[in-house]
mmCIF file of the N, C-alpha and C atoms, coordinates in Angstrom:
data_MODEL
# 
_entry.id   MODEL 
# 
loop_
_atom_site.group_PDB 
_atom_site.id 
_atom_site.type_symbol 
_atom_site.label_atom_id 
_atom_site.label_alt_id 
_atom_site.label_comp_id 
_atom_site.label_asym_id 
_atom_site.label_entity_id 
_atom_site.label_seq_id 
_atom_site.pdbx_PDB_ins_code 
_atom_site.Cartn_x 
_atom_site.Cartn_y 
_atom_site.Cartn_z 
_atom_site.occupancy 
_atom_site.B_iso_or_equiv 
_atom_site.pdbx_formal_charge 
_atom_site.auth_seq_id 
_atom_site.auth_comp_id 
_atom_site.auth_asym_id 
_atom_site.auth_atom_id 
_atom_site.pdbx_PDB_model_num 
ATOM 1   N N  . UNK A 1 1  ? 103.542 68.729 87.598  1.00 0.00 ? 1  UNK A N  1 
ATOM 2   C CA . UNK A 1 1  ? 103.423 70.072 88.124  1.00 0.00 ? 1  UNK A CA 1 
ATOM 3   C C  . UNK A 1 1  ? 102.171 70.161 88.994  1.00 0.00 ? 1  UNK A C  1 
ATOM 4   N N  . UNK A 1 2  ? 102.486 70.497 89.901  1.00 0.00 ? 2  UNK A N  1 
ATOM 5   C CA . UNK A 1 2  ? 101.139 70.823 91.173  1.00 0.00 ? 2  UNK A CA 1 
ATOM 6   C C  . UNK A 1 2  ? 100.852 72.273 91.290  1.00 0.00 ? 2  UNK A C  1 
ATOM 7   N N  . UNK A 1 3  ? 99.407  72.413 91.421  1.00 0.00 ? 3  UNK A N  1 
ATOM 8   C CA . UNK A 1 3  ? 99.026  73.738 91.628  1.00 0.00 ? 3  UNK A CA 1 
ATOM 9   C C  . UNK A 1 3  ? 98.703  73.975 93.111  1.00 0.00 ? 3  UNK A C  1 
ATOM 10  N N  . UNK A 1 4  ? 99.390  75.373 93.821  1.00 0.00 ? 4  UNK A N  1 
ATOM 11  C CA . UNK A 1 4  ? 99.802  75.451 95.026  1.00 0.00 ? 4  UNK A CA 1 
ATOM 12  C C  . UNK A 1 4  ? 98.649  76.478 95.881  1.00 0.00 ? 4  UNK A C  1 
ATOM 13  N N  . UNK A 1 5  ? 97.455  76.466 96.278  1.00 0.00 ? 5  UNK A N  1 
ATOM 14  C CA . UNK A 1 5  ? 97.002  76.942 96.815  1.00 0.00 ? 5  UNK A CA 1 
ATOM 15  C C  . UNK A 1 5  ? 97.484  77.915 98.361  1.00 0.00 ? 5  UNK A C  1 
ATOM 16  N N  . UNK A 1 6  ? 97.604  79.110 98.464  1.00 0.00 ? 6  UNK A N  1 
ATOM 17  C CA . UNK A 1 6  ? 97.660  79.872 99.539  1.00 0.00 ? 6  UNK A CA 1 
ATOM 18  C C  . UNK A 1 6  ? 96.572  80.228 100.064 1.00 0.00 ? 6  UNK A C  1 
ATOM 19  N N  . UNK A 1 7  ? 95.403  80.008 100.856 1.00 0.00 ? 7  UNK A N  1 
ATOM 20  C CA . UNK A 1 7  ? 94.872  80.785 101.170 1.00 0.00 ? 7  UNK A CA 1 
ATOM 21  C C  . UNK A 1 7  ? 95.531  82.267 102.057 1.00 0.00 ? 7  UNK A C  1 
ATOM 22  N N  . UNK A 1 8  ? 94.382  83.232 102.541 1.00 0.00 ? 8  UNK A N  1 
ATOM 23  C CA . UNK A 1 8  ? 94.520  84.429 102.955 1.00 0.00 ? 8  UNK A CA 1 
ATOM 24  C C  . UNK A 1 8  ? 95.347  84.608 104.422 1.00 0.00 ? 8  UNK A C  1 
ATOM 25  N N  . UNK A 1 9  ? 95.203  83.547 105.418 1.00 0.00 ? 9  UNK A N  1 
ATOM 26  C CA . UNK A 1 9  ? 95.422  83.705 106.564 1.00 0.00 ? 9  UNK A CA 1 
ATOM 27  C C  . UNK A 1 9  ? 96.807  82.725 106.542 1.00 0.00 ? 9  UNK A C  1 
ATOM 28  N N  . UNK A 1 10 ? 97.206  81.886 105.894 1.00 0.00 ? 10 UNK A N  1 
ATOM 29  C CA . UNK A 1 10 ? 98.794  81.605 105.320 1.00 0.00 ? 10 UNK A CA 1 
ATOM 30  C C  . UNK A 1 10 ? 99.374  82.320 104.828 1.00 0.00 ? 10 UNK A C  1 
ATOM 31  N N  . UNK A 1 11 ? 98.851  83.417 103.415 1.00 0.00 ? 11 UNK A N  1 
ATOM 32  C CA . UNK A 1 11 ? 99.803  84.572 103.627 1.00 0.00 ? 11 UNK A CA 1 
ATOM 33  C C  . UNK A 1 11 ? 99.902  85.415 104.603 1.00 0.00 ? 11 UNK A C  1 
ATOM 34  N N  . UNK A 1 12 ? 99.383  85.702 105.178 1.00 0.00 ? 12 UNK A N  1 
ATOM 35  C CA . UNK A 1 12 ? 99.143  86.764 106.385 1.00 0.00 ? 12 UNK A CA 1 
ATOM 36  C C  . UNK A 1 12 ? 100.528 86.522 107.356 1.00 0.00 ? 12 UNK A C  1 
ATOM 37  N N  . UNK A 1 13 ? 100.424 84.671 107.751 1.00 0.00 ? 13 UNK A N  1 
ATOM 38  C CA . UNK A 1 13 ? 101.689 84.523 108.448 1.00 0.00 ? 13 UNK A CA 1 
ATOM 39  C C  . UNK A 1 13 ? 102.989 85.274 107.624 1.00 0.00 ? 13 UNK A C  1 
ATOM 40  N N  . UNK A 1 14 ? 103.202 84.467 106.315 1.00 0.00 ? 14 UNK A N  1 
ATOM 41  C CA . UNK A 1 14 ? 103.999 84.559 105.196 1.00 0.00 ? 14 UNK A CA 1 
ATOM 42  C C  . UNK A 1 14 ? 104.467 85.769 105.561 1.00 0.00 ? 14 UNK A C  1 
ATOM 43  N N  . UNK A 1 15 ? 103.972 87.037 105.380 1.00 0.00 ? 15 UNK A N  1 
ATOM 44  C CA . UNK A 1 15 ? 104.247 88.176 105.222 1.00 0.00 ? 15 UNK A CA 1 
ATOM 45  C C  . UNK A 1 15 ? 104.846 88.705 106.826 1.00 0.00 ? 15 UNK A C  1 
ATOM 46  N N  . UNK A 1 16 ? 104.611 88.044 107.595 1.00 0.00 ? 16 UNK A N  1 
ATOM 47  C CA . UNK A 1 16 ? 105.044 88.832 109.064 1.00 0.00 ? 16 UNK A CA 1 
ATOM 48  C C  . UNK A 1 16 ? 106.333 88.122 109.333 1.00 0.00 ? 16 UNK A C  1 
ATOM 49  N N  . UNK A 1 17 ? 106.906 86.720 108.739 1.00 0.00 ? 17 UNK A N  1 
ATOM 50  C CA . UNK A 1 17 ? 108.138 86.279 108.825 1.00 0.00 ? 17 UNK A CA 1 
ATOM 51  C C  . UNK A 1 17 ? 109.236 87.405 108.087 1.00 0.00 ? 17 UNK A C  1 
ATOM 52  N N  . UNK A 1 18 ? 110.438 87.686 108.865 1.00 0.00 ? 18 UNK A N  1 
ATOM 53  C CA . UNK A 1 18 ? 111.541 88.216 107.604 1.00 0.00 ? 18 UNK A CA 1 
ATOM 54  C C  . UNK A 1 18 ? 111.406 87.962 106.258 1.00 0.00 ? 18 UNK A C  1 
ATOM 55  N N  . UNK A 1 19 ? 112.307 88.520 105.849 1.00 0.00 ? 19 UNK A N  1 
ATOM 56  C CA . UNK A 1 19 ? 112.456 88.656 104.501 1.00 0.00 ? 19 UNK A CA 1 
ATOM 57  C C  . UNK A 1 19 ? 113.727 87.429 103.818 1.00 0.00 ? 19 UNK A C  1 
ATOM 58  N N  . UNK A 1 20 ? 114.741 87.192 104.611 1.00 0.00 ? 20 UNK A N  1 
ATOM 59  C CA . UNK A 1 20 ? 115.826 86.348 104.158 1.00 0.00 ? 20 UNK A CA 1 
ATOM 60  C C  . UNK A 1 20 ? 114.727 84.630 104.863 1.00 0.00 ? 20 UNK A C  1 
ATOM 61  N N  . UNK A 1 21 ? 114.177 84.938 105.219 1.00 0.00 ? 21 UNK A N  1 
ATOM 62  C CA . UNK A 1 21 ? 113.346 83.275 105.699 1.00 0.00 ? 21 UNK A CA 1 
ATOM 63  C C  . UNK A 1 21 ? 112.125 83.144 104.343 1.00 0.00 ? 21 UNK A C  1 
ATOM 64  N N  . UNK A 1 22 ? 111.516 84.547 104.205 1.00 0.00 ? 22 UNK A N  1 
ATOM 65  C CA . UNK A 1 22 ? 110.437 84.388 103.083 1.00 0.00 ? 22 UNK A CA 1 
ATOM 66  C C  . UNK A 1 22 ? 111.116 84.200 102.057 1.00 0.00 ? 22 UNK A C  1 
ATOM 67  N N  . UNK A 1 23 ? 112.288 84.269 101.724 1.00 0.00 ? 23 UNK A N  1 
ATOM 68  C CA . UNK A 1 23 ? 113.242 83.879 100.421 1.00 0.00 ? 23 UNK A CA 1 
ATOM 69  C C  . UNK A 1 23 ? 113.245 82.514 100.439 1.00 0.00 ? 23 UNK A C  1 
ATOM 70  N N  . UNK A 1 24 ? 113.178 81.260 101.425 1.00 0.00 ? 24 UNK A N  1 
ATOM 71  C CA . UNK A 1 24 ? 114.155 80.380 101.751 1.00 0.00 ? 24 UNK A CA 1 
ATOM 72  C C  . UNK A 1 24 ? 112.025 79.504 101.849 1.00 0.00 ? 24 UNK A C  1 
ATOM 73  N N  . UNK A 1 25 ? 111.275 80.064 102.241 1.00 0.00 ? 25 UNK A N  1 
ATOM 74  C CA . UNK A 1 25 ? 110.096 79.961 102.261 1.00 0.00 ? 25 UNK A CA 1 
ATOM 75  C C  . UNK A 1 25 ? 109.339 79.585 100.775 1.00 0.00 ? 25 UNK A C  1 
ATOM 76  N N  . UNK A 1 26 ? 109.495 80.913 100.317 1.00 0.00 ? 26 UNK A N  1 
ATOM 77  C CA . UNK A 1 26 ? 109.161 80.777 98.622  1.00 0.00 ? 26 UNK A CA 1 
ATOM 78  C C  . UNK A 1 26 ? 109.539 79.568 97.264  1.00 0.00 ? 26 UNK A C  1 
ATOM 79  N N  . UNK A 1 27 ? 111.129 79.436 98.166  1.00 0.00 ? 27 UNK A N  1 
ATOM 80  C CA . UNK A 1 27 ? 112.156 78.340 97.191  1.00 0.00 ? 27 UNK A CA 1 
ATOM 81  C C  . UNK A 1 27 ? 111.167 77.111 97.760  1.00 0.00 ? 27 UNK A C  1 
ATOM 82  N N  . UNK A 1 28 ? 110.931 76.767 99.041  1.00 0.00 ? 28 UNK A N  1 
ATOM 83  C CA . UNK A 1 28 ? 110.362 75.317 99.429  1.00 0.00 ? 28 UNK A CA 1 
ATOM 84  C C  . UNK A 1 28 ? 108.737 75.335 98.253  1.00 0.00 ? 28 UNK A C  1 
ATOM 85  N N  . UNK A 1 29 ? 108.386 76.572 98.146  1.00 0.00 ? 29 UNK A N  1 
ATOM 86  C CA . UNK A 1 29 ? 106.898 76.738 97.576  1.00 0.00 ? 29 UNK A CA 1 
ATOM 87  C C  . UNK A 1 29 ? 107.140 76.055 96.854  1.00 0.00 ? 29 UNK A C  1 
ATOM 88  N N  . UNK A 1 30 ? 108.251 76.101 95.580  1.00 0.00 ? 30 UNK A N  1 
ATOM 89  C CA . UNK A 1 30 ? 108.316 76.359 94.306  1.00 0.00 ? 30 UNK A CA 1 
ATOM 90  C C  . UNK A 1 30 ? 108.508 74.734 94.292  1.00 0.00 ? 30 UNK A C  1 
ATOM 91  N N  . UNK A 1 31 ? 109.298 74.230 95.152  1.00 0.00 ? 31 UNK A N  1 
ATOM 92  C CA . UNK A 1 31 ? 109.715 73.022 95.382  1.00 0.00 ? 31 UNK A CA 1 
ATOM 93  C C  . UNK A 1 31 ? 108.738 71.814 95.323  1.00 0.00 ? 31 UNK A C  1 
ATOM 94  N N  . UNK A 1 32 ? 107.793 72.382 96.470  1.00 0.00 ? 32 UNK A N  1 
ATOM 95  C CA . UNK A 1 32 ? 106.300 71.619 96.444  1.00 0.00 ? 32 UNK A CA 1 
ATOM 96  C C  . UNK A 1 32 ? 105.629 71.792 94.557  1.00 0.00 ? 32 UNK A C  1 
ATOM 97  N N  . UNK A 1 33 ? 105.454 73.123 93.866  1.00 0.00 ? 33 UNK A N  1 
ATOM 98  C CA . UNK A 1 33 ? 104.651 73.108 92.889  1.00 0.00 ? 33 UNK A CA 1 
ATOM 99  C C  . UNK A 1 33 ? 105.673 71.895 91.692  1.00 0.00 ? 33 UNK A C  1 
ATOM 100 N N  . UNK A 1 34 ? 106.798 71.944 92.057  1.00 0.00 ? 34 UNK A N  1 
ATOM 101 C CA . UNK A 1 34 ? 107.520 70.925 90.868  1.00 0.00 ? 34 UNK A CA 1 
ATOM 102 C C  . UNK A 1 34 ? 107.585 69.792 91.293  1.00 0.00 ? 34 UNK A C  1 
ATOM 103 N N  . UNK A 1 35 ? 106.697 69.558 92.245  1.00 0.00 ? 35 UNK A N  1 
ATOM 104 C CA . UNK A 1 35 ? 106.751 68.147 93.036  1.00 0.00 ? 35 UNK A CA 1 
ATOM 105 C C  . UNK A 1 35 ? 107.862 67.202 93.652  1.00 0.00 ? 35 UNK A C  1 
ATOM 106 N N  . UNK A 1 36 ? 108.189 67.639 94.396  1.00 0.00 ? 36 UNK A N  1 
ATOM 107 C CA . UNK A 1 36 ? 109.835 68.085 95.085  1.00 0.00 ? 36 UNK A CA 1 
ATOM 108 C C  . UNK A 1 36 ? 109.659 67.499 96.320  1.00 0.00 ? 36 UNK A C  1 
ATOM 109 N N  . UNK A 1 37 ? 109.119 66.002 97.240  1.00 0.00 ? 37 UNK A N  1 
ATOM 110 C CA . UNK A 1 37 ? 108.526 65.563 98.174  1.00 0.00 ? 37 UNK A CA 1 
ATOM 111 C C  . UNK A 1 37 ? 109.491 64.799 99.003  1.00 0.00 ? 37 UNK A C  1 
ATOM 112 N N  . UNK A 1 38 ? 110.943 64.776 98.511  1.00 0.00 ? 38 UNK A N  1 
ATOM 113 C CA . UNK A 1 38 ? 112.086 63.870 98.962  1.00 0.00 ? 38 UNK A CA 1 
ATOM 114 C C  . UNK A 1 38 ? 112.368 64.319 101.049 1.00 0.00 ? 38 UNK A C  1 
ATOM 115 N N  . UNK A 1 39 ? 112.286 65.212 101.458 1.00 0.00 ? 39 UNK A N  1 
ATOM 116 C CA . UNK A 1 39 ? 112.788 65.198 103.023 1.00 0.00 ? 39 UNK A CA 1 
ATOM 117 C C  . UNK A 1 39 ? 111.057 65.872 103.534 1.00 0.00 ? 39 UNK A C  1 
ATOM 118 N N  . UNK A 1 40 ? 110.314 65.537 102.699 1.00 0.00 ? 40 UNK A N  1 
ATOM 119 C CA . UNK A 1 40 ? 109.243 65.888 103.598 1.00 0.00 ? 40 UNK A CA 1 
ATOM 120 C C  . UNK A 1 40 ? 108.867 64.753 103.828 1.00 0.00 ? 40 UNK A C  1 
ATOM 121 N N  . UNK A 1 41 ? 108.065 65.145 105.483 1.00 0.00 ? 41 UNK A N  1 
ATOM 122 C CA . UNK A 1 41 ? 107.410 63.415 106.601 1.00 0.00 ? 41 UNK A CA 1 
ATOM 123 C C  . UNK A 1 41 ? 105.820 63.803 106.694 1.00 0.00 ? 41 UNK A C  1 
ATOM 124 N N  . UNK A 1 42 ? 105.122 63.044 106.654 1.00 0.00 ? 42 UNK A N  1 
ATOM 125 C CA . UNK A 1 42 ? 103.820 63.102 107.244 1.00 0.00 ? 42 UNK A CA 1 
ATOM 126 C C  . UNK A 1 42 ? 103.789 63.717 108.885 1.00 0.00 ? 42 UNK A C  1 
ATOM 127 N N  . UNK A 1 43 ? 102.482 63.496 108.998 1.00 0.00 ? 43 UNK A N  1 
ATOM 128 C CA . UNK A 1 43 ? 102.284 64.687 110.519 1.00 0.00 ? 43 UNK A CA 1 
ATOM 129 C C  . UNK A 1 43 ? 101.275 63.087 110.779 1.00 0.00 ? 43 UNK A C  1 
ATOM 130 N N  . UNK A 1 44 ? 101.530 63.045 112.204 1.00 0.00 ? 44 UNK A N  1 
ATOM 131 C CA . UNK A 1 44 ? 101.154 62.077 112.834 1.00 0.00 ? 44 UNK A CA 1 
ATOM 132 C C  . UNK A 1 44 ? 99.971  62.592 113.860 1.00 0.00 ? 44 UNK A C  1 
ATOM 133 N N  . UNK A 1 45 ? 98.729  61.705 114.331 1.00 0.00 ? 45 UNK A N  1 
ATOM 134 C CA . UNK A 1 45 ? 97.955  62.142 115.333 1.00 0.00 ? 45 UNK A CA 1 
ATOM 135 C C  . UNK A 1 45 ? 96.487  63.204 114.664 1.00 0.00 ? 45 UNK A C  1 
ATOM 136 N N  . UNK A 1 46 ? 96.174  64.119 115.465 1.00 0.00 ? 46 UNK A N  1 
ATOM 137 C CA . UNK A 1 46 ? 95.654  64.505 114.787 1.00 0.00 ? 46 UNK A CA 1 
ATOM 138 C C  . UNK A 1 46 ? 95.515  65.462 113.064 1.00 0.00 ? 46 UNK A C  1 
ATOM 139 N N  . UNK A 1 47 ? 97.072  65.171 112.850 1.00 0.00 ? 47 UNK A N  1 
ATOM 140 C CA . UNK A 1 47 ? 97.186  66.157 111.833 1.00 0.00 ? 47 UNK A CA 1 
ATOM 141 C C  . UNK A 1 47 ? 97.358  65.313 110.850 1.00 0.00 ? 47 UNK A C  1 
ATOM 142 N N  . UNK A 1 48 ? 96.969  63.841 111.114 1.00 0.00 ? 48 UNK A N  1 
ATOM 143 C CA . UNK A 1 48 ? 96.957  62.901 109.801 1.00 0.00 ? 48 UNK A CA 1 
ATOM 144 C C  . UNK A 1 48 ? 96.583  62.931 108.472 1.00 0.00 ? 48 UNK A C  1 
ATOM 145 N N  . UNK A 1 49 ? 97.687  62.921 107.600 1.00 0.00 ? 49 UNK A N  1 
ATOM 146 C CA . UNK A 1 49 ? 97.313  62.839 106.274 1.00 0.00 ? 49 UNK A CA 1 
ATOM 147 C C  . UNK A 1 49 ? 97.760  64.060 105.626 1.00 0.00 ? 49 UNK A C  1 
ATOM 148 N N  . UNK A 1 50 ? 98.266  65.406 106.697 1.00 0.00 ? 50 UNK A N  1 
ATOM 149 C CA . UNK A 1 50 ? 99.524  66.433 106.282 1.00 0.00 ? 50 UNK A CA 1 
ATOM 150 C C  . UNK A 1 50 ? 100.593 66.093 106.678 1.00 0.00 ? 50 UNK A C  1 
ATOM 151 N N  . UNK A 1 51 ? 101.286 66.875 105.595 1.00 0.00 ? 51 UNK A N  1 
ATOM 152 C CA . UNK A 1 51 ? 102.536 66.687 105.512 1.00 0.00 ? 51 UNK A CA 1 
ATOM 153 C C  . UNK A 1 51 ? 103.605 68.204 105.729 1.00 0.00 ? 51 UNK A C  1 
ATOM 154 N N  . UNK A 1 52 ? 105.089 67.563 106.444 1.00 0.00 ? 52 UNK A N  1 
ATOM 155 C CA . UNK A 1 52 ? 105.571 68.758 106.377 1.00 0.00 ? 52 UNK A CA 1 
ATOM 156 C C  . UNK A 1 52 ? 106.630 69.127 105.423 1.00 0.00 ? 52 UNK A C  1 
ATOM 157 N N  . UNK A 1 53 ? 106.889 70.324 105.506 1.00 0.00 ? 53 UNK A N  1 
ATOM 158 C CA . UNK A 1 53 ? 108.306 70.669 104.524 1.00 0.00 ? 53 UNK A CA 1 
ATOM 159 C C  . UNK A 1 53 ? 109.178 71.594 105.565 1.00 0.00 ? 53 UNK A C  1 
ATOM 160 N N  . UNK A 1 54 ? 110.447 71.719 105.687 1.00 0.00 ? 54 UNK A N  1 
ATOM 161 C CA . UNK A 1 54 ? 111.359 72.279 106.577 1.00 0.00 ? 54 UNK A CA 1 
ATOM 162 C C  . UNK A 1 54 ? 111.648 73.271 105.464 1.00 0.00 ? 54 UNK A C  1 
ATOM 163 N N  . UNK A 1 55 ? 111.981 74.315 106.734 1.00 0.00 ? 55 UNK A N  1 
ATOM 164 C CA . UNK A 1 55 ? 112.692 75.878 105.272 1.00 0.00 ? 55 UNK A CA 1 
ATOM 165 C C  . UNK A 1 55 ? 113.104 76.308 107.028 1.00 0.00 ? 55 UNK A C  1 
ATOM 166 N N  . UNK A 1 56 ? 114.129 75.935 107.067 1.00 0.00 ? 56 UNK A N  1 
ATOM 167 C CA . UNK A 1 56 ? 115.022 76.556 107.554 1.00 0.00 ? 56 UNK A CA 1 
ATOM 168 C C  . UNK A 1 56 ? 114.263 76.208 109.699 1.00 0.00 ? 56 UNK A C  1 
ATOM 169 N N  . UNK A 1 57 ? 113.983 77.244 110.169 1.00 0.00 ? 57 UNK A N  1 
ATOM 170 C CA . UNK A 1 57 ? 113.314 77.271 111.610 1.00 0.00 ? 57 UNK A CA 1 
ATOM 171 C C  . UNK A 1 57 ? 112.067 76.921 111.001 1.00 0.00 ? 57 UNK A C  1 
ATOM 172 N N  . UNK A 1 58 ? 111.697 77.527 110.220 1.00 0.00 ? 58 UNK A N  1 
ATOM 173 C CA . UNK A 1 58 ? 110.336 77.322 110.007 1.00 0.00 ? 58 UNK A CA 1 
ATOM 174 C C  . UNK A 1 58 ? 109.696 76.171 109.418 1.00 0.00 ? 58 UNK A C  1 
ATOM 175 N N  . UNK A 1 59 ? 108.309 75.960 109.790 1.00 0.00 ? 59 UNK A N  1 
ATOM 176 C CA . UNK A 1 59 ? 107.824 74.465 109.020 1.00 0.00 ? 59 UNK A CA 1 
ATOM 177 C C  . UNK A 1 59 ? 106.306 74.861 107.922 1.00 0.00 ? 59 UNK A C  1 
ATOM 178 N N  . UNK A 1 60 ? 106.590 74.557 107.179 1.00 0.00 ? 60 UNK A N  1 
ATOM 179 C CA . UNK A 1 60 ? 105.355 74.862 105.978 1.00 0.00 ? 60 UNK A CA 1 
ATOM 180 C C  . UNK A 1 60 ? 104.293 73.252 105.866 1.00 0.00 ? 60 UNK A C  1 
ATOM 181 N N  . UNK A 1 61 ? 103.089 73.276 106.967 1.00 0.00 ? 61 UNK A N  1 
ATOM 182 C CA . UNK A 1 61 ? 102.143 72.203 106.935 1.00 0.00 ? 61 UNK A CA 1 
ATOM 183 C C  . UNK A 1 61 ? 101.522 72.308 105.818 1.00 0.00 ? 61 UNK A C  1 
ATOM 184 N N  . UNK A 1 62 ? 101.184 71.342 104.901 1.00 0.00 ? 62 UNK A N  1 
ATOM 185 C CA . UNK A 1 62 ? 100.209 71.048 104.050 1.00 0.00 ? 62 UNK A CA 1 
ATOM 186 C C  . UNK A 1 62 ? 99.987  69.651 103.678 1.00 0.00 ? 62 UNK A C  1 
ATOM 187 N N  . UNK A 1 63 ? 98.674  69.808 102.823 1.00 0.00 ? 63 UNK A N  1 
ATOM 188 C CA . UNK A 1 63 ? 98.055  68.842 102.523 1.00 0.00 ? 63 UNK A CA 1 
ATOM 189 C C  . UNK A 1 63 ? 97.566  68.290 101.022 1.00 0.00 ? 63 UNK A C  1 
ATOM 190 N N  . UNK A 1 64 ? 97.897  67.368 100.595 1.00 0.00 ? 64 UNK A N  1 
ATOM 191 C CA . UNK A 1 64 ? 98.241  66.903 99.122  1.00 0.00 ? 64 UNK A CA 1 
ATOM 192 C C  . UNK A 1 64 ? 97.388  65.847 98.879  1.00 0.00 ? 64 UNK A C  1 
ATOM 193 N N  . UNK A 1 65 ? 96.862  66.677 97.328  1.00 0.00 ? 65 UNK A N  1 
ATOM 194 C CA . UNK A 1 65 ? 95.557  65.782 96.997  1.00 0.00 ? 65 UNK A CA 1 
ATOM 195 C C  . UNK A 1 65 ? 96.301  65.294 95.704  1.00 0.00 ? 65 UNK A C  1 
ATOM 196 N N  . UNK A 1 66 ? 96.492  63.884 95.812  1.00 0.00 ? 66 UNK A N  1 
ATOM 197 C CA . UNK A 1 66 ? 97.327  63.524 94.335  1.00 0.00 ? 66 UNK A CA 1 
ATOM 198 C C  . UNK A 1 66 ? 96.635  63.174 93.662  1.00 0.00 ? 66 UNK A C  1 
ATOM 199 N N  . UNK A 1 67 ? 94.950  63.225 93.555  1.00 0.00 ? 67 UNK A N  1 
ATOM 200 C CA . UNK A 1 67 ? 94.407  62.664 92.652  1.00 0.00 ? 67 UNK A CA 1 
ATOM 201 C C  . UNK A 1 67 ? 93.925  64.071 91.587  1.00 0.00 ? 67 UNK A C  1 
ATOM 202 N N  . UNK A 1 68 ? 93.822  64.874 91.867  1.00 0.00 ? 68 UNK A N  1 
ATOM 203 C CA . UNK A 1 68 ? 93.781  66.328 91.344  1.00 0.00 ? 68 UNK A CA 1 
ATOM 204 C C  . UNK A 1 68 ? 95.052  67.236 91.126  1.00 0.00 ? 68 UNK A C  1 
ATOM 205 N N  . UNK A 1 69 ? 96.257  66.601 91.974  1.00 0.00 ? 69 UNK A N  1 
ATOM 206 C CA . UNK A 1 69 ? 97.189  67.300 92.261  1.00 0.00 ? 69 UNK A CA 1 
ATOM 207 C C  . UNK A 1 69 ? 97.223  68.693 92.453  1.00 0.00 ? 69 UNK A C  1 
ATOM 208 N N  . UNK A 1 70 ? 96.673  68.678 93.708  1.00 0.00 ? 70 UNK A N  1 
ATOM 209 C CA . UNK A 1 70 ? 96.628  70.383 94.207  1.00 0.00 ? 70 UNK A CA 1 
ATOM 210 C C  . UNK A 1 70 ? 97.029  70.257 95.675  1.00 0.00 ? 70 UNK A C  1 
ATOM 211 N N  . UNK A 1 71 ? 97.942  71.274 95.397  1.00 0.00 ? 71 UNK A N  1 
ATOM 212 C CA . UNK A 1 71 ? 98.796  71.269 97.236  1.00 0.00 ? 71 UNK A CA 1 
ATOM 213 C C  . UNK A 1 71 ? 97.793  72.492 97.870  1.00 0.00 ? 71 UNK A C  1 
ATOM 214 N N  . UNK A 1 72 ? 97.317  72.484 99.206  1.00 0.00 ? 72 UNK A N  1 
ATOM 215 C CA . UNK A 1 72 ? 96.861  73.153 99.697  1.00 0.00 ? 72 UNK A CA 1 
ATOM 216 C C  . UNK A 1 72 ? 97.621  73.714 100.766 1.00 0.00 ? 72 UNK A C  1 
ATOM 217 N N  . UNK A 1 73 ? 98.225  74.929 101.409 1.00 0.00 ? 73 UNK A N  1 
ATOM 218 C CA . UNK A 1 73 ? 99.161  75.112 102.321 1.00 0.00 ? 73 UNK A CA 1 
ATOM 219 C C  . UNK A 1 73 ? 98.326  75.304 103.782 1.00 0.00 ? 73 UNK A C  1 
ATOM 220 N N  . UNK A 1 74 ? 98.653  74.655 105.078 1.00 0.00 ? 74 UNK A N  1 
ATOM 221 C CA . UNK A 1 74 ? 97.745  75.074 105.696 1.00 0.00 ? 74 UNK A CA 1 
ATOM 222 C C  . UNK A 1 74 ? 98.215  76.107 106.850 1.00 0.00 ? 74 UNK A C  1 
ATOM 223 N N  . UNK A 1 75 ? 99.636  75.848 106.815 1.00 0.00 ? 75 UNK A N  1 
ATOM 224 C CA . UNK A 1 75 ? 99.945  77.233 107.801 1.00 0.00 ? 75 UNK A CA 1 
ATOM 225 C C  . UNK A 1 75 ? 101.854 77.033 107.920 1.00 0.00 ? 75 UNK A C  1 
ATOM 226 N N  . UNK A 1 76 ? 101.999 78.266 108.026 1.00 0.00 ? 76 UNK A N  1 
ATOM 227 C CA . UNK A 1 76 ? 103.882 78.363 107.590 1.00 0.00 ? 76 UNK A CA 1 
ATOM 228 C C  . UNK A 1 76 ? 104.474 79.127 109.063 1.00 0.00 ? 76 UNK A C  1 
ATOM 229 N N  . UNK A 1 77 ? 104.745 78.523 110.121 1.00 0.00 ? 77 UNK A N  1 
ATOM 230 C CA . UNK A 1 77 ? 104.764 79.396 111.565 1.00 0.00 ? 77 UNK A CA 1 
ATOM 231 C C  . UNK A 1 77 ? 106.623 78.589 111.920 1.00 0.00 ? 77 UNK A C  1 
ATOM 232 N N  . UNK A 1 78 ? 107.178 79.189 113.036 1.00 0.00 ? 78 UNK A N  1 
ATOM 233 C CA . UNK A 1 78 ? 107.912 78.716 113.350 1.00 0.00 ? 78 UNK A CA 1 
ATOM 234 C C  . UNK A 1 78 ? 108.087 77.490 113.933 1.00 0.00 ? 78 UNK A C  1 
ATOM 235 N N  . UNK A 1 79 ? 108.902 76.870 113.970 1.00 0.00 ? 79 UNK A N  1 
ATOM 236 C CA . UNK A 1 79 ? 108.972 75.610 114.615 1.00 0.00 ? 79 UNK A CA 1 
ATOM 237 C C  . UNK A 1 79 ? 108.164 75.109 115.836 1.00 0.00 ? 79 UNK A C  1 
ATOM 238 N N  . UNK A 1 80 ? 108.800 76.218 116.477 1.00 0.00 ? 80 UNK A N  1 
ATOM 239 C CA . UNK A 1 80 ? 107.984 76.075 118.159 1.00 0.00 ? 80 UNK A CA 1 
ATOM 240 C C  . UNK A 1 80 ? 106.454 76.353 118.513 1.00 0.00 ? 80 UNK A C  1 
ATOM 241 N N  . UNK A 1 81 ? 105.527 76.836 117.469 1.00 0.00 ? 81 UNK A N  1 
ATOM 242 C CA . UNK A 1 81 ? 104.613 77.335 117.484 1.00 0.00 ? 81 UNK A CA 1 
ATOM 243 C C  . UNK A 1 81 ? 103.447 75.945 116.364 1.00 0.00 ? 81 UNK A C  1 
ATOM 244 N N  . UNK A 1 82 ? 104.214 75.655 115.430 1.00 0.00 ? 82 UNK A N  1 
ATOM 245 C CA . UNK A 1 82 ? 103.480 75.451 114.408 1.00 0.00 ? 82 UNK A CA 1 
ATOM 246 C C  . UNK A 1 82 ? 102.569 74.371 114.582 1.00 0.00 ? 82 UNK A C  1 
ATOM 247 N N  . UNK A 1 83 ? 102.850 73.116 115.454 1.00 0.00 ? 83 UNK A N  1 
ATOM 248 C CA . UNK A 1 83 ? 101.819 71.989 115.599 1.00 0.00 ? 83 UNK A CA 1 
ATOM 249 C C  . UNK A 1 83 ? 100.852 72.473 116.805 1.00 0.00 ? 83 UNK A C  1 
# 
């Protein structure tokens, strides 16, 4: 079990996406805290060493400390926007 850090300005996005995407958003959360890592890829270049998760258009970047196991989220934006 991983503990899932949000900071303030990740919810902030969170909350301005719909409501049927923040459903589909929340399930990937829950996914990450039960350690659920099967179709997520690393981020290449400068964003080395995050990783992504797909929920639908949208992409949820974060970054995973497995020696503490704490997921940190670093930003949940649409596809076209998010790198």
């Amino acid at each position: 079990m991983y503990k899932v850090i949000i900071p303030k300005t990740v919810f902030k996005e969170l909350e301005a996406i719909g409501s049927e995407n923040q459903k589909l958003i929340w399930t990937k959360i829950k996914d990450l805290e039960s350690g659920i890592f099967s179709s997520d890829k690393p981020l290449k270049g400068s964003h080395k060493g995050k990783f992504r998760k797909r929920a639908g258009d949208y992409r949820i970047v974060y970054l995973r400390e497995n020696d503490i196991l704490v997921i940190t989220l670093i930003r949940i934006a649409h596809r076209k926007e998010v790198y």
